[in-house]
ROBANU-521604 format. One record per residue (C-alpha): chain; x, y, z; residue in three letters. Coordinates in steps of 0.05 Angstrom, whole numbers, plus 5000, padded with zeros to 4 digits. Example, Ala and Ser with C-alpha at 12.3 -4.5 7.8 and 13.67 -1.06 7.14 Angstrom:
BEGIN
R   cadena   east   north     up   residuo
R        A   5246    4910   5156       ALA
R        A   5273    4979   5143       SER
//
This chain:
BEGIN
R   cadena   east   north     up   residuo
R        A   4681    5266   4954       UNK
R        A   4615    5293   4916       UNK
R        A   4612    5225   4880       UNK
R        A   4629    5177   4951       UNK
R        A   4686    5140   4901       UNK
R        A   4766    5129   4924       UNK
R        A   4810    5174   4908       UNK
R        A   4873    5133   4877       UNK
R        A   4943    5165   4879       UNK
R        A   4999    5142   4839       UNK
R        A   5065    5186   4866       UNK
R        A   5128    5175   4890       UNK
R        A   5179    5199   4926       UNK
R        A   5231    5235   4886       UNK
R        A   5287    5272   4924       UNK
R        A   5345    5223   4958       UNK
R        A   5355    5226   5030       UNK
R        A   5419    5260   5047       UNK
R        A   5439    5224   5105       UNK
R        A   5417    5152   5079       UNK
R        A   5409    5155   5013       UNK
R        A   5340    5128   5020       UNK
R        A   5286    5153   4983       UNK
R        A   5258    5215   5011       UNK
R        A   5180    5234   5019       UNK
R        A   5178    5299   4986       UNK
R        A   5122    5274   4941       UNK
R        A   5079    5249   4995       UNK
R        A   5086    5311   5037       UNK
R        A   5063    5358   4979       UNK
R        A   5010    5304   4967       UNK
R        A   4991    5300   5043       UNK
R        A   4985    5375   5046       UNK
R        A   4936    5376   4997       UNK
R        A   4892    5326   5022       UNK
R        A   4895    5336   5090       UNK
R        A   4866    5408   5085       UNK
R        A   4801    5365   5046       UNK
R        A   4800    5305   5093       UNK
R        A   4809    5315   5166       UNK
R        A   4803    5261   5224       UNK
R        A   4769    5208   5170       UNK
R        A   4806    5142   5192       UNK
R        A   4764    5084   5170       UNK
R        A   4712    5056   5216       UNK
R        A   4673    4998   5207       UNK
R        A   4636    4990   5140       UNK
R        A   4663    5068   5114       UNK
R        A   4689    5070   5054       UNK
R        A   4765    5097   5050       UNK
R        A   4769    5168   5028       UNK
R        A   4834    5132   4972       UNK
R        A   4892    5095   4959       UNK
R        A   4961    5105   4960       UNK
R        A   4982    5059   4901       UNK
R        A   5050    5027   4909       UNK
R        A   5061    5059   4969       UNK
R        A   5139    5060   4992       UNK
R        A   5125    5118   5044       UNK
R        A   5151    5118   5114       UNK
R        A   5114    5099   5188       UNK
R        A   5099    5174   5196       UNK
R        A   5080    5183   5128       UNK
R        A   5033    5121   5134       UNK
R        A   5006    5151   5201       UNK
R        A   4985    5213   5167       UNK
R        A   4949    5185   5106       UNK
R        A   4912    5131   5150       UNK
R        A   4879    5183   5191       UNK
R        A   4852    5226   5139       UNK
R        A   4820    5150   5116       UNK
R        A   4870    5128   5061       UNK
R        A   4892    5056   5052       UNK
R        A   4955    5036   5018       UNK
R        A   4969    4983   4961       UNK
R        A   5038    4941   4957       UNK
R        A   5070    4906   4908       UNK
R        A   5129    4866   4881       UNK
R        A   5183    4915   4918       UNK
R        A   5163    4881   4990       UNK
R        A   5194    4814   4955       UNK
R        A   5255    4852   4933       UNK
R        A   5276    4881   4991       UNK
R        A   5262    4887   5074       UNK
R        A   5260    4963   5074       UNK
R        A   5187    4958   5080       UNK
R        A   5175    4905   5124       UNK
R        A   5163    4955   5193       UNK
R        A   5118    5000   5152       UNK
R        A   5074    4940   5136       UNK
R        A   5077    4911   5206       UNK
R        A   5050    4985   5237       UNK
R        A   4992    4989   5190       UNK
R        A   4928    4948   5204       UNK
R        A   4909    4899   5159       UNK
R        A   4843    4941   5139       UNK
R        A   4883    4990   5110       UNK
R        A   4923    4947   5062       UNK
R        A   4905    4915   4989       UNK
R        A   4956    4878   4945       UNK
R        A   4979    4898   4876       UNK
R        A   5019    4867   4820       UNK
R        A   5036    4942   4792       UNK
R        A   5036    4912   4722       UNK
R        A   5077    4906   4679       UNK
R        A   5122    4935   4728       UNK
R        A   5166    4913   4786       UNK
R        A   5161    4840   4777       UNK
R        A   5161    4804   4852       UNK
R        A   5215    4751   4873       UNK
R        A   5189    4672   4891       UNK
R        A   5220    4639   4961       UNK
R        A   5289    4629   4922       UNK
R        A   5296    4699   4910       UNK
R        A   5290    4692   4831       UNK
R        A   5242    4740   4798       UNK
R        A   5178    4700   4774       UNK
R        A   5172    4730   4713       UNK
R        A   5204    4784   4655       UNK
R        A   5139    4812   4650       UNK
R        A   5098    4829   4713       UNK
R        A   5022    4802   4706       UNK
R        A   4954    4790   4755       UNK
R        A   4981    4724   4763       UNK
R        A   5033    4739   4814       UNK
R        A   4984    4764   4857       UNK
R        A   5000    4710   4899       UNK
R        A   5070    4727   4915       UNK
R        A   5047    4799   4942       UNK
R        A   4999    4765   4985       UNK
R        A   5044    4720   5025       UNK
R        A   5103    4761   5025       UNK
R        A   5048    4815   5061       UNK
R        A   5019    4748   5107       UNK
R        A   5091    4735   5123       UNK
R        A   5109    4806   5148       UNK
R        A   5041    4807   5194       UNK
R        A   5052    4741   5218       UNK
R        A   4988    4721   5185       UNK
R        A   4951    4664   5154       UNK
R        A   4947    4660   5083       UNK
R        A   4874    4645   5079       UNK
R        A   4861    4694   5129       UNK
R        A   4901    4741   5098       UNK
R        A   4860    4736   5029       UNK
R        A   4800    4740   5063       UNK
R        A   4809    4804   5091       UNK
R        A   4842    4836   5030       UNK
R        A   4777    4810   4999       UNK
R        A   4738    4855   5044       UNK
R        A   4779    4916   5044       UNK
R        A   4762    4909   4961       UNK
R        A   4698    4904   4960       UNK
R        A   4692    4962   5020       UNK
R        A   4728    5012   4979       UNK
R        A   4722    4995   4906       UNK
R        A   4654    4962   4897       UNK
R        A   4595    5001   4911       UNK
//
């Protein structure tokens, strides 16, 4: 905060969910109670810097909610080609609150024929990230990488 820079978080959930099986959100509650005490009612308004990043964010709607209005913005990667668990979460969060990630070398993304692009995740599939995301919104490509261009340059260039 002292320095006006992004604060980027790299945690995961770690505890199964009993009923589902699903990943649970244990993590991003003990992260969320943290952070919440520091930044209170800070959603992002036009031309503000977010307060962070959730990298590789696989967090729930709620858990979204909360980290949006304390002015966080999420990253996602290669998992939103491997499976559809994600697709509401990305649908419920606006656009200026989202930036694409490879996650290299990790979680290598899938093409359109559901084969994984590479052994070793790099930059370069950048591309699959960005219209799996357009897809979900229901978005434009082009428009898509425009605004992801903004949302950059808004909270990591300054």
């Amino acid at each position: 905060k002292k320095y006006n820079k992004p604060l980027m978080i790299h945690g995961r959930p770690s505890v199964k969910n009993e009923l589902d099986n699903r990943d649970g959100v244990d993590a991003y509650e003990d992260m969320l109670f943290i952070l919440e005490k520091n930044y209170k009612n800070n959603t992002i308004k036009e031309n503000k810097k977010a307060n962070g990043n959730v990298h590789f964010f696989v967090g729930d709607r709620e858990i979204a909610r909360r980290f949006m209005n304390i002015g966080f913005t999420f990253s996602f990667g290669g998992v939103l080609t491997l499976t559809e668990e994600y697709n509401q979460v990305v649908k419920s969060i606006p656009v200026e609150y989202i930036h694409a990630e490879t996650d290299s070398p990790y979680v290598t993304p899938k093409d359109k024929a559901g084969v994984r692009v590479s052994k070793i995740n790099s930059s370069e599939n950048i591309e699959y990230i960005i219209n799996k995301i357009a897809e979900i919104k229901d978005l434009r490509v082009e428009d898509l990488k425009i605004k992801l261009e903004e949302n950059f340059k808004r909270d990591f260039i300054s």
